[in-house]
C-alpha positions in Angstrom: -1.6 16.2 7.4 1.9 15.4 8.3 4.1 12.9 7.3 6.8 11.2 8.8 8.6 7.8 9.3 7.0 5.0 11.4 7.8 4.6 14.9 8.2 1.0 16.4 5.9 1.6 19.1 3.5 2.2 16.2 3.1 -0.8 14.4 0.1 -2.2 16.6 -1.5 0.9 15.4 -0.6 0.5 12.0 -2.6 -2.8 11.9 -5.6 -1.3 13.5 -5.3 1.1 10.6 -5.5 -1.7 8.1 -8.6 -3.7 9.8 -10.6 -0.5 10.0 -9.8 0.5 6.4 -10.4 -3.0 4.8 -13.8 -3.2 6.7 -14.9 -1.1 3.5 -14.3 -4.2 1.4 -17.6 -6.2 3.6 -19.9 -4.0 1.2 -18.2 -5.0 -1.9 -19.1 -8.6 -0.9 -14.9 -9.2 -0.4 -15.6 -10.7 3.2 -12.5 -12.2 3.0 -10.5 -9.3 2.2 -12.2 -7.6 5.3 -11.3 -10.0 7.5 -7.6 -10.5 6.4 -5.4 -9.7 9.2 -3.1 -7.2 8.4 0.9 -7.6 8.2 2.7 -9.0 11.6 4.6 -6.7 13.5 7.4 -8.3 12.6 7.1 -7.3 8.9 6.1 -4.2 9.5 9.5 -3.3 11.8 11.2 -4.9 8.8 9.9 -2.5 6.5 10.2 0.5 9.4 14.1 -0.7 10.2 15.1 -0.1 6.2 13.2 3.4 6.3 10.5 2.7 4.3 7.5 2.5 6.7 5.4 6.3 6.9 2.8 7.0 8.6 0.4 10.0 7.9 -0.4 11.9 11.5 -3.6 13.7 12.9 -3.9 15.6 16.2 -1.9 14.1 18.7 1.0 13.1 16.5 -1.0 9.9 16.0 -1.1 7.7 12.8 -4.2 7.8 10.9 -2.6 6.2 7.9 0.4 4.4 6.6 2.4 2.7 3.7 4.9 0.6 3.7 7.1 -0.6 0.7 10.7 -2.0 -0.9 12.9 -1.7 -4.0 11.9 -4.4 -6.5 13.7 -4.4 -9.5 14.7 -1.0 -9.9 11.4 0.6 -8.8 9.9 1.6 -5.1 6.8 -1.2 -5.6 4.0 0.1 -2.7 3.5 -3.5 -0.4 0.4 -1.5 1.5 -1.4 2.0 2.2 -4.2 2.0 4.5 -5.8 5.1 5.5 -8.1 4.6 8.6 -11.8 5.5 7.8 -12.1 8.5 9.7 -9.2 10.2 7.3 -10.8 9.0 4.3 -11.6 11.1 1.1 -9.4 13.4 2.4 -6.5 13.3 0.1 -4.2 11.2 2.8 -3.5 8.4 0.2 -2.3 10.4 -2.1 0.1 12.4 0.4 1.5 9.2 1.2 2.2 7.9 -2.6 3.3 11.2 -3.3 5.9 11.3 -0.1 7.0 7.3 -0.9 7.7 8.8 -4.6 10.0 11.6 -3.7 11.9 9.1 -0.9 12.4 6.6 -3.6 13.5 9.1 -5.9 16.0 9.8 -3.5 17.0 6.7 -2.5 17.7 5.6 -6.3 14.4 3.6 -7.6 12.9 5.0 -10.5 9.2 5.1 -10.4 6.7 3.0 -8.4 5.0 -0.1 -8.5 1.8 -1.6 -6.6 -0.5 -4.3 -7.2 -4.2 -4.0 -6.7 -7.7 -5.0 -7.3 -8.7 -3.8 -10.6 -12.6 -3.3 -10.3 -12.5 -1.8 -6.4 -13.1 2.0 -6.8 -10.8 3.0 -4.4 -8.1 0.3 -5.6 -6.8 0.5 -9.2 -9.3 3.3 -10.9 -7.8 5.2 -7.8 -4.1 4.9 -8.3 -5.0 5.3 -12.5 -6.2 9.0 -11.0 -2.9 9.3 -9.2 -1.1 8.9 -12.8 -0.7 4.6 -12.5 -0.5 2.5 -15.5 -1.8 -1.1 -15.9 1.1 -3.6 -16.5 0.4 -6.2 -19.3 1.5 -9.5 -18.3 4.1 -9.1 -20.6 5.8 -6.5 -19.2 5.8 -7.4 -15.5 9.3 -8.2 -13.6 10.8 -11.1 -12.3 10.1 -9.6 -8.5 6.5 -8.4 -9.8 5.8 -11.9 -11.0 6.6 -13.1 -7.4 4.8 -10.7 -5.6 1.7 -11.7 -7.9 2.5 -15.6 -7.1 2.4 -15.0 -3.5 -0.7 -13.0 -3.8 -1.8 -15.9 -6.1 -1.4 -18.3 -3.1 -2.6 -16.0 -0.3 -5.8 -16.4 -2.6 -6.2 -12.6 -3.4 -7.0 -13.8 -7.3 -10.3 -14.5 -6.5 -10.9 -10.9 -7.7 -9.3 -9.4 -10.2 -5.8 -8.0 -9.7 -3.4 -6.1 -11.6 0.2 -4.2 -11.3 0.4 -1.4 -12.0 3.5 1.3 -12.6 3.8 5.1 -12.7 7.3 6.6 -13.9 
């Protein structure tokens, strides 16, 4: 699997990438979280214009996964990775932490952030696989506590969430 930045022209894709992978939240009874749309285009071309949009490519040099994130107080904090079913289980997710890692590295951030659903299988007990740590409330940062207060209002605490950090 290849790995490269975003193209404009690939945003519309990106967000098909993110329907078809949240689908997998129906059979956790998470019918909203299915049916969430994904991040506009315009957000997405934000996060593409400051280089931190990458998309994960099969045959035909065509996304089958993406991740998209931002430096928030001093680390890289992960906004999204969606890997479209039919790449799934395949190690694509972690390719794409892995890459983000190194690019933040290399842009200055130390470590990575994310916030997640603690009890989905594929969400926190994932990334604590991929060498994540659970935040206490304590320790989060001014931006994390933001991030979790818009999550707040979008109404994503109706299940469990939790930030996590690794570095």
């Amino acid at each position: 699997m290849r790995i490269r930045p975003a193209a404009s022209t690939e945003l519309p894709a990106l967000q098909d990438i993110e329907r078809a992978a949240g689908a997998a939240f129906r059979e956790l009874g998470m019918v909203e979280i299915a049916e969430d749309e994904p991040p506009t285009v315009d957000v997405l071309e934000r996060f593409r214009r400051a280089g931190h949009a990458w998309v994960a490519v099969g045959e035909g040099d065509r996304p089958v996964a993406y991740l998209v994130g931002e430096p928030v107080d001093g680390a890289f904090h992960v906004e999204q990775v969606s890997v479209h079913p039919c790449a799934a289980r395949r190690g694509v997710g972690r390719e794409l932490i892995e890459h983000a890692d190194g690019q933040a590295r290399a842009e200055g951030p130390a470590g990575l952030t994310l916030t997640t659903f603690r009890d989905v299988p594929w969400n926190a007990p994932y990334y604590t696989r991929l060498g994540f740590r659970m935040l206490p409330e304590a320790d989060l940062t001014r931006g994390l506590r933001a991030i979790r207060a818009a999550e707040a209002e979008h109404g994503l605490d109706r299940w469990p969430r939790v930030c996590m950090r690794r570095g």
